[in-house]
C-alpha positions as CSV (number, residue, x, y, z in Angstrom):
1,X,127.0,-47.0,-91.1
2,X,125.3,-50.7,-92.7
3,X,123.7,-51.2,-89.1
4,X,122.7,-48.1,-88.5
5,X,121.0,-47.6,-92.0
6,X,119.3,-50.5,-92.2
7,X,118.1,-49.7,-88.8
8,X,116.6,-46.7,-90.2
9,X,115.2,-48.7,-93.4
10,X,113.3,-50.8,-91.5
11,X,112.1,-48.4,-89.5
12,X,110.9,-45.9,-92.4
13,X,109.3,-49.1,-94.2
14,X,106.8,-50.6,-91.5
15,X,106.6,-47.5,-89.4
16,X,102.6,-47.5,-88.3
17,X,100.8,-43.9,-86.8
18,X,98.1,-45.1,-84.8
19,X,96.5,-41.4,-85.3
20,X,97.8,-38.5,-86.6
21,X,96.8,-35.1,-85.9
22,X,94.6,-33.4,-88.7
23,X,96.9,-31.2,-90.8
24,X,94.9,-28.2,-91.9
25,X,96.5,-25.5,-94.7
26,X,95.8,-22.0,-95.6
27,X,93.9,-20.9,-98.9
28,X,94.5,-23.2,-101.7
29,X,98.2,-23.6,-102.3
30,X,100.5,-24.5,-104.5
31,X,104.2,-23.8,-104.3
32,X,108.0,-25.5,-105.3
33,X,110.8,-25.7,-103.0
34,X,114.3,-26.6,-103.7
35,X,115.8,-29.6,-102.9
36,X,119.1,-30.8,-101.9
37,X,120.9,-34.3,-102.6
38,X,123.7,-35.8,-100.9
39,X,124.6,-39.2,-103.0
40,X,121.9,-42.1,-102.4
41,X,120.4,-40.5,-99.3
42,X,116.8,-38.7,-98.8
43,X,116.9,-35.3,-100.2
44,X,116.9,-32.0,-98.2
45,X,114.4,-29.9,-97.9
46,X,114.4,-26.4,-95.4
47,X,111.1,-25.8,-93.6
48,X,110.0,-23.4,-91.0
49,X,108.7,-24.3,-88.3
50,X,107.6,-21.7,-85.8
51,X,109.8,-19.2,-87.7
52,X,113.1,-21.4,-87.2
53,X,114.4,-22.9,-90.3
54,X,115.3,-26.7,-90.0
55,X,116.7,-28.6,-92.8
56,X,115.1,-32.3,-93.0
57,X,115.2,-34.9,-95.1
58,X,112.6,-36.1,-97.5
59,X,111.2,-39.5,-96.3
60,X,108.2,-40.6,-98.1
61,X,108.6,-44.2,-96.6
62,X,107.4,-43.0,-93.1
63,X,103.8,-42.4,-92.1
64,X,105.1,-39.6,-89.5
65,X,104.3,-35.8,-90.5
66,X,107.4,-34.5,-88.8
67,X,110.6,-36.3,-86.8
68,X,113.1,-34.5,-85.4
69,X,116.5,-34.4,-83.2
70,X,114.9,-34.8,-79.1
71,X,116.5,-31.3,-78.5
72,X,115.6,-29.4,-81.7
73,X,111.9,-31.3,-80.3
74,X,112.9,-30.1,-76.9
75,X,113.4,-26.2,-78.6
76,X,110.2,-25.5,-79.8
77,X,106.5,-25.2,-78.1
78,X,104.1,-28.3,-78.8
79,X,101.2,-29.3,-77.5
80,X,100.7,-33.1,-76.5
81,X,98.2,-35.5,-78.1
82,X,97.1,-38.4,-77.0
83,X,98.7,-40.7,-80.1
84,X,101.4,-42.4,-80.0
85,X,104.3,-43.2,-82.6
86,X,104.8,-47.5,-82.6
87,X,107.2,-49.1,-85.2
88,X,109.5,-52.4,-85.4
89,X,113.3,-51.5,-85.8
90,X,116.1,-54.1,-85.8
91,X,116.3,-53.5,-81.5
92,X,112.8,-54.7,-81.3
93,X,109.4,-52.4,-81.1
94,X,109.4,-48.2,-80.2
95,X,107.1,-45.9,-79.2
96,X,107.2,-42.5,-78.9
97,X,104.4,-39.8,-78.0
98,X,103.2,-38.1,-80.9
99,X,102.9,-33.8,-80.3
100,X,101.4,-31.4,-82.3
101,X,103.4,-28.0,-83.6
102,X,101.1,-25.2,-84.0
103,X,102.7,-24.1,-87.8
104,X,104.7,-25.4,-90.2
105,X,105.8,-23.7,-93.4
106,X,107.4,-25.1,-96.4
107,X,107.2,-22.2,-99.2
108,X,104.4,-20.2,-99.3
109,X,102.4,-23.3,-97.7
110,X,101.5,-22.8,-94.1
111,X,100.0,-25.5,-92.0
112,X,98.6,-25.6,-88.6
113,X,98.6,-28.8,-86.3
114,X,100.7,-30.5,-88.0
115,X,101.9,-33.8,-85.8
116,X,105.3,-34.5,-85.1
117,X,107.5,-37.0,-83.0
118,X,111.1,-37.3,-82.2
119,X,113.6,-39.3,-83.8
120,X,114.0,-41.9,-81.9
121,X,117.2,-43.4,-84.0
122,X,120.6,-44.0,-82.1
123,X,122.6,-41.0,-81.2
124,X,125.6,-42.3,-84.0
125,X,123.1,-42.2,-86.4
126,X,121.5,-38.6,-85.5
127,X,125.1,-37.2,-85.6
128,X,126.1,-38.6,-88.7
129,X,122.7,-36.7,-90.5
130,X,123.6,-33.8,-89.1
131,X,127.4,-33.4,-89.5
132,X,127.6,-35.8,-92.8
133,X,123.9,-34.4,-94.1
134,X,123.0,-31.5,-92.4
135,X,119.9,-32.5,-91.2
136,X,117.6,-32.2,-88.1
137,X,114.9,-34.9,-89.0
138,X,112.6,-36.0,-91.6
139,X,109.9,-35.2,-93.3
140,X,107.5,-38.0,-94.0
141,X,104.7,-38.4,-95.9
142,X,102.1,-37.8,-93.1
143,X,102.8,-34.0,-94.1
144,X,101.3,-34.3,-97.5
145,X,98.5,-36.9,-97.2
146,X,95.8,-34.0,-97.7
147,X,97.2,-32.9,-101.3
148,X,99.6,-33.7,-104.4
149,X,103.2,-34.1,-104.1
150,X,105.8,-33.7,-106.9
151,X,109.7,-35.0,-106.4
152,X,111.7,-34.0,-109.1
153,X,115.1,-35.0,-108.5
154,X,116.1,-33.6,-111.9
155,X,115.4,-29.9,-110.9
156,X,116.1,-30.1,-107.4
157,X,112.3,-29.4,-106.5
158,X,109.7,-30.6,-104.8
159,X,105.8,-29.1,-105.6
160,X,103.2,-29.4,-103.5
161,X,99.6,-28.2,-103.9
162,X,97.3,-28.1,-101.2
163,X,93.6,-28.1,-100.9
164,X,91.5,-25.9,-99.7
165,X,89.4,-26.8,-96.4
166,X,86.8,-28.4,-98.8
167,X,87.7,-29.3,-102.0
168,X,90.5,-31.5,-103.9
169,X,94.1,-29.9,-104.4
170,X,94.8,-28.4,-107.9
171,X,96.1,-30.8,-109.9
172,X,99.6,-30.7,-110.9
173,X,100.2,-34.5,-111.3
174,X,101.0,-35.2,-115.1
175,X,102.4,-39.0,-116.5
176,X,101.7,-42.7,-116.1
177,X,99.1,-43.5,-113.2
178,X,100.0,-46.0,-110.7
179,X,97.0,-47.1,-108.4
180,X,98.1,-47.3,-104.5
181,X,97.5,-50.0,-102.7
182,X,93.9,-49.0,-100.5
183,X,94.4,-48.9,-96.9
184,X,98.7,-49.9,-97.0
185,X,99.8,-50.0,-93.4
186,X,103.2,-50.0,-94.9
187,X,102.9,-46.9,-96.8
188,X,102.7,-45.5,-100.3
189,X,102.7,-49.3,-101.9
190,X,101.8,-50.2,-105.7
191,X,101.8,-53.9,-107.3
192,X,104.1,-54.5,-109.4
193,X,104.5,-56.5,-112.6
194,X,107.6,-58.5,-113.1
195,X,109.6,-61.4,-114.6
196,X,108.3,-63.3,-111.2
197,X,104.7,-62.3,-111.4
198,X,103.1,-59.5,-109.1
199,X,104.8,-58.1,-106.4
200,X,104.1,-55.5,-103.5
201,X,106.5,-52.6,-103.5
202,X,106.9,-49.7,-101.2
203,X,108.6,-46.1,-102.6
204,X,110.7,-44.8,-100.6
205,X,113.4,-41.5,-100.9
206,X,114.8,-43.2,-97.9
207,X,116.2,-46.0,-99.5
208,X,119.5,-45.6,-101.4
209,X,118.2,-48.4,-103.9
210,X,115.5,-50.7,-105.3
211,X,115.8,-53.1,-103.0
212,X,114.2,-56.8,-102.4
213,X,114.1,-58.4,-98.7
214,X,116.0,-61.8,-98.9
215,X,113.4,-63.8,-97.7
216,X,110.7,-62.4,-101.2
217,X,113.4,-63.1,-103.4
218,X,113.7,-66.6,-101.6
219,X,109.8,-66.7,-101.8
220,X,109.7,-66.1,-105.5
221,X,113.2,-68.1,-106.5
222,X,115.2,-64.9,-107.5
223,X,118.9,-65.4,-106.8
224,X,118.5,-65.4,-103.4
225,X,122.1,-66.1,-102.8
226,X,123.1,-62.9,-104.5
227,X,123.3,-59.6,-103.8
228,X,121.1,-58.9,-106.8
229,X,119.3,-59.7,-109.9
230,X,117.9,-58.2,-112.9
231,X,114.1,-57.9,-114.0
232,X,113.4,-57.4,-117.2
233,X,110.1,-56.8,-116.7
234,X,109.0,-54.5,-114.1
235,X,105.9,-52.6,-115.1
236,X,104.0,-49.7,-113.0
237,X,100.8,-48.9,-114.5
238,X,101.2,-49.8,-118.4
239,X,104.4,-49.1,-118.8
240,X,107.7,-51.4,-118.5
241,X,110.2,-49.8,-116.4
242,X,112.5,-52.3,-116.8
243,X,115.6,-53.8,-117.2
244,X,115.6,-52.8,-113.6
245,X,118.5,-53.5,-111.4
246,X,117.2,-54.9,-107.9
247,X,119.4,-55.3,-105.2
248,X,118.9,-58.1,-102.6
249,X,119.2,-57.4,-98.4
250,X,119.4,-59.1,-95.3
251,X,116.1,-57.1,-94.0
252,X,113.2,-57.7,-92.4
253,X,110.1,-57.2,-94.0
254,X,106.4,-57.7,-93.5
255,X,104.7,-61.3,-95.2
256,X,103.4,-59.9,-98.9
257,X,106.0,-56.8,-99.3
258,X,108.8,-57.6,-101.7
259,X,110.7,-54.8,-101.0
260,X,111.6,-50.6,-101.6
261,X,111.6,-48.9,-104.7
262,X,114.4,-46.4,-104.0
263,X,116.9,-43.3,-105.4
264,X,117.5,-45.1,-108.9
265,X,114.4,-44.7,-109.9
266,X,113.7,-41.1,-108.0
267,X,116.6,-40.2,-109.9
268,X,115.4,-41.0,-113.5
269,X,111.8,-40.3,-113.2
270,X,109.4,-37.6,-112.0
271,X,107.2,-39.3,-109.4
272,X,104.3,-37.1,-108.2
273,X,101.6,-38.7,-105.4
274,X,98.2,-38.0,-105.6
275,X,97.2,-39.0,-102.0
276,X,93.2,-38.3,-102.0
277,X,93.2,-40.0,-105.2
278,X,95.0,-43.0,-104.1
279,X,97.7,-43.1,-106.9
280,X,100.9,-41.9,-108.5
281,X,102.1,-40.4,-111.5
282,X,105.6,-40.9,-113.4
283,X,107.3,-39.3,-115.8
């Protein structure tokens, strides 16, 4: 499954939404859903969509609001949009149409118009999430752009608050704050401090570690010839996170982005985004 994953990686990392349909929410909300983890991979997370309960994984290193199998796609009614899905896998550039699913529920949060595309992944790799994983898609982080996000790993939870129509989310965020990167076409992306100076980093559930393209740590003369390094230093905000094990890939990313902060670090520390206030928190 290398191929196919890293497929998938790059994918998830430099996928671009050239519009995505306006997500609107009931009342405010806020509400925690369990989790499911399967070793290194995305978590799981059951949503309803239309009344039918699909289990998907959590990928916060994809734009998309919704991805799923062509025929569980196929199975429900959607409405088309003029958008369009375009990303850069390993097999060159894709594009699918973007459609938009009248309600999707995850708790006690409903949402109406909430964009969604198919997966447009192999067929080896689409079996393999759903006999290995149990899963019928992902859930990116398109879904949650409007409020506050919590993924704690440690519980087997995710919280999500959502705003009102006007109005910020209630706050549930609570540790260090990480500015995001303004206007990131590669996702949720911070700077961050190391033994090798600054560095762009994208988070990512989807990513089974913390990872560094080959090329960076060529860039930066990091052990490029092996399959990982060390930094000592590795501070978000104004804290040191480090020593922090980075592994190093044969993958291709963008000019400027070192790499994927991944699972390890999901699974030590409480991450909650704040998207409207264009940061993160840790714990």
């Amino acid at each position: 499954m290398a191929r196919t994953y890293t497929t998938a990686l790059t994918l998830s990392a430099v996928a671009a939404v050239a519009a995505v349909a306006t997500v609107t929410a009931n009342a405010e909300s806020i509400t925690s859903v369990p989790i499911r983890l399967h070793g290194t991979e995305a978590p799981v997370v059951t949503i309803r969509v239309q009344g039918q309960e699909l289990h998907l994984q959590l990928d916060l290193g994809d734009a998309s609001s919704i991805v799923l199998h062509p025929e569980v796609l196929r199975s429900l009614h959607s409405e088309p949009t003029a958008d369009t899905f375009s990303a850069f896998g390993m097999d060159g550039k894709i594009e699918t149409p973007i459609v938009s699913l009248d309600l999707v529920e995850v708790g006690d949060v409903k949402m109406f118009g909430v964009a969604a595309r198919a997966d447009v992944h192999d067929d080896s790799f689409r079996d393999y999430k759903k006999s290995e994983i149990g899963a019928v898609g992902f859930v990116g982080m398109g879904l949650f752009k409007s409020g506050q996000l919590v993924v704690d790993y440690s519980r087997k939870r995710l919280q999500i608050s959502q705003p009102q129509e006007s109005g910020a989310p209630r706050n549930v965020c609570r540790g260090q704050p990480v500015p995001l990167v303004a206007n990131s076409t590669w996702g949720l992306t911070t700077s961050v401090s190391t033994d090798v100076g600054e560095l762009l980093f994208v988070w990512d559930t989807g990513s089974p570690a913390i990872v560094m393209s080959r090329s960076s740590a060529t860039a930066v003369h990091v052990a490029a010839d092996a399959d990982n390094t060390v930094f000592k230093k590795f501070v978000l905000g104004r804290r040191n996170y480090g020593p922090q094990r980075i592994d190093i890939w044969d993958i291709p990313t963008p000019m400027g982005m070192a790499g994927l902060i991944g699972h390890p670090f999901f699974q030590k520390h409480v991450v909650c985004i704040d998207s409207p206030g264009l940061r993160l928190f840790i714990q």
